[in-house]
C-alpha positions as CSV (number, residue, x, y, z in Angstrom):
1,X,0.0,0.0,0.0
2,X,1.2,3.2,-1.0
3,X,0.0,6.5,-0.1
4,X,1.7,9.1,-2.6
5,X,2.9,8.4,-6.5
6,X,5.2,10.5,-7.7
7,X,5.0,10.0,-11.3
8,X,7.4,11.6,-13.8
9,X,6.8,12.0,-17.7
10,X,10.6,11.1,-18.1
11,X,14.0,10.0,-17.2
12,X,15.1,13.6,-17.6
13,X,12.9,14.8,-14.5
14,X,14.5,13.1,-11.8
15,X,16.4,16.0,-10.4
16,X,12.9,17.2,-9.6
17,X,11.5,14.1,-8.2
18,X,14.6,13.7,-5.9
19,X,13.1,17.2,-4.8
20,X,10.2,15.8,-3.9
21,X,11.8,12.1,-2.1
22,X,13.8,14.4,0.1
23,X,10.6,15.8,1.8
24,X,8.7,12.9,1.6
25,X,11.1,10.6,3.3
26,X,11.0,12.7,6.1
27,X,7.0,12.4,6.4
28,X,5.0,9.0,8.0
29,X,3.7,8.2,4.5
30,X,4.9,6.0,2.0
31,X,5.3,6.4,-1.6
32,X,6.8,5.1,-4.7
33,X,7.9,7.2,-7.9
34,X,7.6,6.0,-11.0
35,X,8.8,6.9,-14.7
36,X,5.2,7.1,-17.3
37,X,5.2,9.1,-20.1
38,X,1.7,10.5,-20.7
39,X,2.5,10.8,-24.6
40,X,4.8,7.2,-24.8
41,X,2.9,5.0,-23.0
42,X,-0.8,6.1,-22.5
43,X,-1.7,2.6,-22.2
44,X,0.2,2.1,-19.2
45,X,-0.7,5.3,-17.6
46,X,-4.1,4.5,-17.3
47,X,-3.3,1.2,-16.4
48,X,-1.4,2.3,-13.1
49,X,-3.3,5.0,-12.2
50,X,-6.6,2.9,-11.8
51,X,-4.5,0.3,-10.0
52,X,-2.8,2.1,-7.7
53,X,-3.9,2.4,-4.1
54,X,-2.1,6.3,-3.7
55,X,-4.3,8.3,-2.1
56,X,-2.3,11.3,-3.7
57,X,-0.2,11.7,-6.9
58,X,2.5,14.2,-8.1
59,X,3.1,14.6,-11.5
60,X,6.3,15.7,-12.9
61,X,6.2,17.3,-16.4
62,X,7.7,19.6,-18.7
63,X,7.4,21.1,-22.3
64,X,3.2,20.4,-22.8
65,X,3.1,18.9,-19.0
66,X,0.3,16.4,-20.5
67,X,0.5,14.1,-17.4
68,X,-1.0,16.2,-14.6
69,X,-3.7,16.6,-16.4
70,X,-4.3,13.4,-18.2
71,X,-3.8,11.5,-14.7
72,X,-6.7,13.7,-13.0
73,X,-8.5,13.0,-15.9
74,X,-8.7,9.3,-14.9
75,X,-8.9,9.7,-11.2
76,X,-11.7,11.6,-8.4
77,X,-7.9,11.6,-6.2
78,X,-6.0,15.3,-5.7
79,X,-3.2,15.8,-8.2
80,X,-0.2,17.8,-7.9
81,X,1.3,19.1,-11.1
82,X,5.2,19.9,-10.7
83,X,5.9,22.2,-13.8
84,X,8.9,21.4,-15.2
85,X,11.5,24.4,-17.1
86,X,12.6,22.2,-20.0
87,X,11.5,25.3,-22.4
88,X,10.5,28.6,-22.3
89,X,11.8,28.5,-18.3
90,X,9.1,26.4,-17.7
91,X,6.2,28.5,-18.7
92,X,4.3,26.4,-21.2
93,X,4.2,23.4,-18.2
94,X,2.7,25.8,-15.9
95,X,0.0,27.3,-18.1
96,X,-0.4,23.6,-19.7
97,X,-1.1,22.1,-15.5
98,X,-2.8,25.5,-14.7
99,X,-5.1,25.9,-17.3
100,X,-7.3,22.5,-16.8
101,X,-10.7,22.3,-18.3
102,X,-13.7,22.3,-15.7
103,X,-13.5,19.4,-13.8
104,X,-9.9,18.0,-13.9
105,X,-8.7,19.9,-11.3
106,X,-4.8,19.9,-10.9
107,X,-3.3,21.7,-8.2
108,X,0.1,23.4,-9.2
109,X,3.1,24.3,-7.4
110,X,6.0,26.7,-8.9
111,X,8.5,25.6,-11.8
112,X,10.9,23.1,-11.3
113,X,9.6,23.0,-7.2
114,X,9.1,19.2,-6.8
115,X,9.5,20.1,-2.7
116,X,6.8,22.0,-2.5
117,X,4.6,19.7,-4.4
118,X,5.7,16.8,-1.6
119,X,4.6,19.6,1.2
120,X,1.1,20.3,-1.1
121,X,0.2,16.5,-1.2
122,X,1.5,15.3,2.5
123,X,-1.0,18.4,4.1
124,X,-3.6,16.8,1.9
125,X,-2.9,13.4,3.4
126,X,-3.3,15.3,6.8
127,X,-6.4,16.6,6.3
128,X,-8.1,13.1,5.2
129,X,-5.9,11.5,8.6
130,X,-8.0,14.5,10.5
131,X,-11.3,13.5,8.9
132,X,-11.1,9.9,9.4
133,X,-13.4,8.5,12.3
């Protein structure tokens, strides 16, 4: 059982989800990151999102940051999009996460901050840990 995915479009954004392990390994959740490429592998995408037991996922993107949105696209659970600044210093990936359609709500933190988007999804997990009966 794992409580966080941290899911990164590519091999090329681990700097930024090392960010985000650093914090995270400090917190009383687990989590797992994983390497799934919104545009390469749709297929499996899907596939692990709807399997996965993660109560909370951050999504790592750059250039057309597809995968924050495609990912709360195919889940009712919060996602964190981590803008990456792999062009344009990382503008097009936060206007691509920050400008979802009605109803895919991704939460965004700021460019190439993959430790603020561990902070965003571990008080999320404290706030359902409050709620619970």
């Amino acid at each position: 059982m794992v409580d966080i995915s941290v899911i990164m479009g590519s091999e090329s954004d681990r700097s930024i989800a090392n960010r985000a392990v650093s914090v995270l390994e400090k917190s009383k959740y687990t989590y797992e990151v994983m390497v799934i490429s919104a545009h390469r592998n749709p297929d499996e995408l899907e596939s692990y999102v709807s399997s996965t037991d993660a109560k909370v996922f951050i999504t790592i993107a750059g250039l057309s940051a597809a995968l924050p949105g495609v990912v709360a696209s195919r889940t009712k659970r919060p996602v964190v999009g981590v803008p990456v600044s792999a062009k344009l210093g990382g503008l097009d990936a936060l206007l691509s996460i920050a400008q979802m359609p009605p109803g895919v709500p991704v939460g965004s933190v700021g460019i190439d901050n993959g430790a603020n988007g561990a902070h965003l999804a571990l008080r999320i997990l404290d706030l359902i840990d409050t709620v619970k009966p």
